[in-house]
C-alpha positions, 0 to 999 in steps of 0.5 A: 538447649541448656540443660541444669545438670550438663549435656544429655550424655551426663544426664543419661549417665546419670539416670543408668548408674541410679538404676543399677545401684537401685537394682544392687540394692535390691538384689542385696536385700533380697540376699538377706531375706533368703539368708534369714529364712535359710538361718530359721529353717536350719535351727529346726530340729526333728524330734520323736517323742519316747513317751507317745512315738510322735514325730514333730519339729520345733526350734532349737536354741543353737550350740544347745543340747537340750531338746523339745516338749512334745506337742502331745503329752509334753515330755522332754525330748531331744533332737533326732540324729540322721 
């Protein structure tokens, strides 16, 4: 039988090395979304609030030492230390 690309053997060749690179692109994208979320998750700070002691989390701008406004009654507060 005449096949267009060649014998089998090429074919199946073929058809493997499409699914593992399908399979590599995959596992990088997924790679990458977990990288994004990680990043999120670790530009989150705690903050207490001095004014009406309440503890919330919000995002903090990196390399940057200002703090949050509280959720409650707005006052300015900077980032928990453990």
């Amino acid at each position: 039988m005449n096949w267009p690309l060649g014998n089998i053997e090429t074919l199946l060749s073929l058809l493997l090395f499409i699914g593992v690179l399908g399979i590599f692109l995959l596992w990088i994208y997924c790679e990458r979304q977990d990288n994004v979320r990680l990043c999120l998750h670790w530009k989150r700070s705690a903050f207490l609030c001095h004014r009406c002691r309440h503890i919330y989390e919000a995002m903090r701008l990196p390399k940057s030492r200002d703090g949050a406004p509280c959720p409650r009654c707005g006052t300015e507060n900077t980032p928990l230390r453990f």
